[in-house]
N, C-alpha and C positions, 0 to 999 in steps of 0.2 A: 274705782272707788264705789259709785254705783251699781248695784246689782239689779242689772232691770233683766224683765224674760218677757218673752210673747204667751199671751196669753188668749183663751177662746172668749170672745165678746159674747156678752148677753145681747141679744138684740130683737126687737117689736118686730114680728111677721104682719107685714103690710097689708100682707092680703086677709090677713084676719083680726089687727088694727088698725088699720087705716092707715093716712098720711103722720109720715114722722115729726110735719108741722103741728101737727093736732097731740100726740103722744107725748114730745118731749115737750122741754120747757125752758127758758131763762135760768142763768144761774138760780139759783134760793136765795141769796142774797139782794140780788136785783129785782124782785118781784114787789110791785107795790099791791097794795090790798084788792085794787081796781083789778090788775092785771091779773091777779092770781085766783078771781073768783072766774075770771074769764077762762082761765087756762083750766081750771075746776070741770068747768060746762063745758068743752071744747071736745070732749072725747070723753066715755066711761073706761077710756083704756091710758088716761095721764097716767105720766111718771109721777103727779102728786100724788097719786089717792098711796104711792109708797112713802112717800115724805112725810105728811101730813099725820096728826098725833089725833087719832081719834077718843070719844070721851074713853072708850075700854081701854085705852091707850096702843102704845106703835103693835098690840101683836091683830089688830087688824090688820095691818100693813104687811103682816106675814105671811097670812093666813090668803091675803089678796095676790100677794109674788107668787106663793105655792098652786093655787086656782091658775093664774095666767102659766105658770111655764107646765101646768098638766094638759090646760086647754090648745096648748099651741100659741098663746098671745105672744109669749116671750120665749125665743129658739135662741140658744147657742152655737155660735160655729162652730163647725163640724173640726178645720184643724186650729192648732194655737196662731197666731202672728202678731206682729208688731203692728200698729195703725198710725199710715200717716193722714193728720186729722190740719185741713184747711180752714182761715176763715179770711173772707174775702168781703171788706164794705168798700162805700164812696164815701168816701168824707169831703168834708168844705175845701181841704185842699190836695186831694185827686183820690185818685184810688190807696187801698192800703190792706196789706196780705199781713197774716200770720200762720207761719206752718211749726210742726211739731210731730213728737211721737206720742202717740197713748202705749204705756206700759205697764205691766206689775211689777211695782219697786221694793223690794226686801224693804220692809220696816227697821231703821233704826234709830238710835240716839240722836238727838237735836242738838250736838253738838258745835261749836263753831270749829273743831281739828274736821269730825267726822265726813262720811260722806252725803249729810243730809244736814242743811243748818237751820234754822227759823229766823226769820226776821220780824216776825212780831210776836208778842205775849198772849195766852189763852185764857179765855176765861173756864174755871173748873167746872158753872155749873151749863154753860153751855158744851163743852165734851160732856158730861155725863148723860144731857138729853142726846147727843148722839148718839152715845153706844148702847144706850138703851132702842133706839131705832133699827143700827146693827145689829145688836143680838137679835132683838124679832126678827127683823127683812133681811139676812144677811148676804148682802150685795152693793158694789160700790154703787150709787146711783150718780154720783159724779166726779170726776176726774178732779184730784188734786192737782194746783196748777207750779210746776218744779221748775225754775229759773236755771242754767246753765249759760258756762260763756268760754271762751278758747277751745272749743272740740276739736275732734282731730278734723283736718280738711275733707276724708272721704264722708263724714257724718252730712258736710255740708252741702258736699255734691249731690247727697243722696235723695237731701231734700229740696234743693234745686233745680233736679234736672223733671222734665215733663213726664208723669207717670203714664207707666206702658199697657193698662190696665182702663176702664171703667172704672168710677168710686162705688163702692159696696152700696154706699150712703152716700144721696145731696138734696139738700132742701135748702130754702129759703123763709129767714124767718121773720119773727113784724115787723121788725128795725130796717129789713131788707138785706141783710148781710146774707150771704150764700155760704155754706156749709158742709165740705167733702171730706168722704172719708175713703181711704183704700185699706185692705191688708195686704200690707208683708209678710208672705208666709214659706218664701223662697227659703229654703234650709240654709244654703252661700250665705244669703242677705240676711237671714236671721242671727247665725253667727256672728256675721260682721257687725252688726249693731249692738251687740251684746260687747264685741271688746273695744268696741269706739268708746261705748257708754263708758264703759268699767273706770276707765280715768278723770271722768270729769265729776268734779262736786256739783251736787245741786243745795240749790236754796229753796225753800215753799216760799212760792208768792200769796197765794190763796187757796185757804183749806188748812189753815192751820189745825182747828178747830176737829175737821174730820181725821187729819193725822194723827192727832192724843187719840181718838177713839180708837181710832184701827190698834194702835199701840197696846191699850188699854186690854181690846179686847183680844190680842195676841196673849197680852200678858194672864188674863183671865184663864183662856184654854191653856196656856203650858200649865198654869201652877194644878187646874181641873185633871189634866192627860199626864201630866210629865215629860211633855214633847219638849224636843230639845227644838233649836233653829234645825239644826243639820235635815230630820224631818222634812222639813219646806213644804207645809201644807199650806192650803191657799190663804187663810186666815195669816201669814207670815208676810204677807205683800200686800199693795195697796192700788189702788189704781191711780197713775200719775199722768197728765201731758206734761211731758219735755221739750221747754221752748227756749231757742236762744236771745237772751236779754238783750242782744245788741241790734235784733229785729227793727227795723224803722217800726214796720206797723203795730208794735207793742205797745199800749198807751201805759202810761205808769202814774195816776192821776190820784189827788186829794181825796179823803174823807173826812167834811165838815160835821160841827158838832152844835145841835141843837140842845141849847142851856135853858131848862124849867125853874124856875124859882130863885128869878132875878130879883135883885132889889131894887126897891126906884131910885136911886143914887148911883145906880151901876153906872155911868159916864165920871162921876165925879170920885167914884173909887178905883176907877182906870189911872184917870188923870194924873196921878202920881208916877205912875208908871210909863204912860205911854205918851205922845203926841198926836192930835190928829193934823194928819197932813192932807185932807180932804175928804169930800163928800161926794156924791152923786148916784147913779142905778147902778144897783148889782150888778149887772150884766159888763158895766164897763170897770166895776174895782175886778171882777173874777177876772178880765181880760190881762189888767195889772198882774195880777198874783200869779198868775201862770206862767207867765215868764219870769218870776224870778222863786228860782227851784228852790225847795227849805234847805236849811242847815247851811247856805250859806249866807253870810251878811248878817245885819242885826236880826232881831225877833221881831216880826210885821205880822198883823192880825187883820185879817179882814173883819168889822163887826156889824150885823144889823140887827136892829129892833124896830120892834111893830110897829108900820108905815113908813118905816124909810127916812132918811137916805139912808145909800150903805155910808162907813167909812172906815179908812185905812189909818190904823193904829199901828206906828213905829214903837221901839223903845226908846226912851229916855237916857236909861243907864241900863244898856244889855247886862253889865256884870253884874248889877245888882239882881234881875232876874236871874241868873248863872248859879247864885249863889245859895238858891231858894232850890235847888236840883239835888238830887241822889248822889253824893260821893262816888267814888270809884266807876264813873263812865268816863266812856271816850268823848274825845270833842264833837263829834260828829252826832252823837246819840245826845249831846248836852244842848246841842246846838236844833235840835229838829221842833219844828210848830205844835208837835202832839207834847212831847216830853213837858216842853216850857205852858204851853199851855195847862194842863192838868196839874202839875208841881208846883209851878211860879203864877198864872194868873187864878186861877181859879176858886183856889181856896180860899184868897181873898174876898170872893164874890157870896162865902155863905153856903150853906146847904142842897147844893144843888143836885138834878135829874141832869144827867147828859146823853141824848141817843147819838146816831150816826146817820150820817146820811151824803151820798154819793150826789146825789140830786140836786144843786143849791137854789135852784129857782124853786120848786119845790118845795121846799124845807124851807124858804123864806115863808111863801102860803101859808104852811104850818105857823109861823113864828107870829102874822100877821091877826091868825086867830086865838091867840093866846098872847096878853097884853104883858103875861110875869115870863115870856120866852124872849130868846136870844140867838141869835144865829153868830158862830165862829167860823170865820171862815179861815182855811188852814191852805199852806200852797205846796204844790207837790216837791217830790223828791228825787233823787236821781236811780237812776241802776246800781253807778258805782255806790253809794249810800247803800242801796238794799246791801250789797253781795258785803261789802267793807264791814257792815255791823253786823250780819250774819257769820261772816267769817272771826269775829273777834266774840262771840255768842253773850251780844246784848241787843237781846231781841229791843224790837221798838214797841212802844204801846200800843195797846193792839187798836186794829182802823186805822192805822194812820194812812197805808196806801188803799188803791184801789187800782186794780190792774184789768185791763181790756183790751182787744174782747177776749171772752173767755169760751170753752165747750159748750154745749148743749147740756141741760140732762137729761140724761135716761136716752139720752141718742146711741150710748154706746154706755153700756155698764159691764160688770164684771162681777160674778155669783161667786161669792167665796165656798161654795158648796162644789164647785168644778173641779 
């Protein structure tokens, strides 16, 4: 069902940029403002200064790709292959691997029959700042992250057994997780991966966002060229890792939402709604919520405001929230902390600014310095949840998960120009 192929990596020559701890960088989305002016300074050869939207706009960033791959900063491998790509941290309770493929995935429909489904919703004017980035710099600069699950057993063996090779790529990066990369470029084994792939659907876990673009900008060049798929320029593919969902060391974690433009009565416009069933520090309501996964049981809300305590907000009368929801979803999609939050409490609450934020200790700070903010605290969700509503193609609001760890960027990309 998937059409994945091996493709030649873009990759930073070390010996004429440096360490690939200094070059690449954090997901984009995990970058706080601290970290990314560090990552800015760190090397004149980041993978930001291709991200980053300068005032001329992205065709610096173009103009900056084209300079680094005539100088040598940026070489392509010489043949195509498949990349098995590791990430190896310590966590508080032992160690914890995630292995995968990087591939170029034929772009298709986001359907939930298809071989590609979404689980969350996009926003339009964030794809359009993407592919306006695309078209300047055009190069994946980071791996779309593609969920799969029942592969065929040799897929599993492939990436289980101890590679017979050096990684191309390994570094360590600030968090201290370790980071290897091999190519597969055994013609047998590239074969082989190609028809294990072919059968299994994938789901985007992360990267929605970049997926409409590549899409987009597919759709762009055919209607410009007249290129059909059959064609298969590189512009027709995307760069994906390929992880199995059922990985212990895959984290599948909450994204909280910081509320601007609370009212001073927001406890007493709850109250109808919800109960509080206690109070005390963040740290130990987050401990609560994480063990119990969204979408099942009632609608539970972590809430804080400026100085504390947190508190854990039940419902009252789940159906009466239920009832506040979009017609024609599943239960599972009715049933989840983003949906009901945003449809059932929210609106209630007035004219609001809602960000996101993965961070809750953090995004507390934020809430502490702003006396009309509010912190939501939201509790994760399961796999089967992701695959089950992508399979049924009702995507969820978008943020609602947050998945970890993820690739590097710019540790390994892929030039749509190849």
């Amino acid at each position: 069902m998937v059409d994945a192929a091996p493709f030649r990596a873009l990759r930073y020559d070390p010996s004429v940029a440096g360490h690939p701890a200094s070059t690449s960088a954090p997901p984009y989305d995990e970058l706080e403002p601290f970290a990314y002016a560090r990552h800015r300074a760190a090397s004149p050869y980041t993978v930001l200064e291709l991200i980053a939207a300068h005032p001329a706009g992205y065709e610096a960033a173009g103009a900056t790709l084209r300079r680094w791959r005539r100088t040598g900063v940026l070489v392509a491998d010489p043949r195509a292959a498949f990349y098995r790509y590791e990430i190896h941290e310590l966590r508080r309770e032992g160690p914890a691997v995630v292995r995968g493929l990087l591939a170029a995935v034929r772009l298709e429909p986001c359907g939930g029959s298809g071989a590609i489904a979404a689980h969350e919703a996009v926003d339009a004017a964030r794809v359009a700042d993407r592919l306006r980035r695309l078209e300047a710099a055009p190069v994946d600069l980071s791996p779309v992250l593609g969920l799969y699950r029942r592969a065929p057993e040799r897929l599993h063996h492939l990436l289980a057994e101890r590679p017979r090779t050096p990684p191309v790529v390994a570094m360590t990066d600030e968090a201290g997780a370790d980071h290897r990369v091999w190519a597969l470029d055994d013609p047998a084994e590239v074969a082989g991966i190609r028809r294990w792939l072919a059968g299994v659907p994938v789901v985007i876990a992360d990267g929605h966002h970049r997926y409409a673009a590549a899409r987009a900008l597919r759709e762009h060049r055919r209607g410009a060229l007249g290129t059909t798929a059959a064609a298969d320029p590189a512009w027709e593919r995307t760069l994906v890792y390929l992880v199995d969902s059922a990985q212990p060391g895959l984290q599948i974690l909450p994204v909280h939402r910081v509320v601007r433009g609370l009212p001073g009565d927001t406890l007493s416009r709850l109250a109808g709604d919800f109960r509080c069933l206690g109070t005390g520090a963040l740290a130990d309501l987050l401990g609560r919520l994480l063990t119990r996964p969204g979408s099942q049981g009632g609608p539970v809300f972590g809430l804080y405001l400026p100085g504390g305590p947190a508190r854990l907000l039940v419902a009252r009368r789940p159906a009466v929230l239920a009832a506040r929801l979009p017609r024609g979803r599943a239960g599972r999609w009715r049933r989840l902390d983003s949906a009901l939050l945003h449809h059932a409490v929210l609106p209630r609450l007035g004219n609001l600014s809602v960000g996101y934020r993965s961070d809750a200790l953090a995004a507390a700070a934020e809430v502490d310095a702003d006396p009309g903010a509010g912190l939501f605290l939201l509790r994760p969700v399961t796999a089967a949840t992701v695959h089950a509503l992508a399979a049924a193609g009702q995507p969820m609001p978008q943020k609602t998960t947050w998945f970890r760890p993820k690739p590097r960027t710019g540790l390994l990309m892929r030039a749509l120009a190849d």
